[in-house]
C-alpha positions in Angstrom: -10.1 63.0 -109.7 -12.9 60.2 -110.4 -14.9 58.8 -108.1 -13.9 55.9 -108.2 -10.5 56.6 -107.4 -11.8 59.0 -104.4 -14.1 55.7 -103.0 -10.7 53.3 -103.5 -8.4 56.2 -101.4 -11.4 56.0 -98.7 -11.5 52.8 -98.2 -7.5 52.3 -98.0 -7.7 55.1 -95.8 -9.8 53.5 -93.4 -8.2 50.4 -93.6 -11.4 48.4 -94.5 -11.0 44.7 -96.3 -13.1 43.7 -98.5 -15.3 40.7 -97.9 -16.0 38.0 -100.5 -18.8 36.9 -101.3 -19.2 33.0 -100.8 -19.6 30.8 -103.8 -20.1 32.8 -106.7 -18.2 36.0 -107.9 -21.1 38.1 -109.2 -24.7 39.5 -107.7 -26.4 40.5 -111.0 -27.4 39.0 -114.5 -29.1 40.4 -117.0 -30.5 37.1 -117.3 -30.2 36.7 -121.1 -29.0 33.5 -123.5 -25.3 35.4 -123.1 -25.5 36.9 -119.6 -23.8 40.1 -118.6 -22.6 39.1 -114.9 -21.6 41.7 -113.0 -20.6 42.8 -109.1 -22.6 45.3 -108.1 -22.7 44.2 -104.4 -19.1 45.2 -102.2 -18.6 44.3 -98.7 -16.7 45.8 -96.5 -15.4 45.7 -92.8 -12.1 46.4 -90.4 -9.4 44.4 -89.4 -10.9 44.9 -85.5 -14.3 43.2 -87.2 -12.3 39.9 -88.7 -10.4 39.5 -85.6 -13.1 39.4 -83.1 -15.8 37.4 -85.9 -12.9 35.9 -88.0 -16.0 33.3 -89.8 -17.5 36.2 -90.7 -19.1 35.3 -94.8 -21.0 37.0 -97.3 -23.8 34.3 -98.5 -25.5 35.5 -101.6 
């Protein structure tokens, strides 16, 4: 088994969401003439979390 699979089974497991992050879809360059953008950044939280702070956002 990967790891990456093993993180994705956790986090469906738990039942966490995943939190967007507001107004762009990427946290890292390589700042070149053609940049490599990339996520590197994930948020996460629960369902109890959203429903009690349902504004909750992820400003870069």
């Amino acid at each position: 088994m990967n790891d990456m699979f093993i993180f994705n089974e956790i986090i469906g497991h738990l039942g966490l969401l995943e939190l967007p992050i507001k107004g762009r879809s990427y946290t890292w360059s390589n700042m070149q003439d053609s940049p490599l953008l990339e996520q590197l950044d994930w948020f996460f939280t629960s369902v109890d979390w959203i429903s009690d702070y349902p504004m909750t956002e992820v400003i870069p």
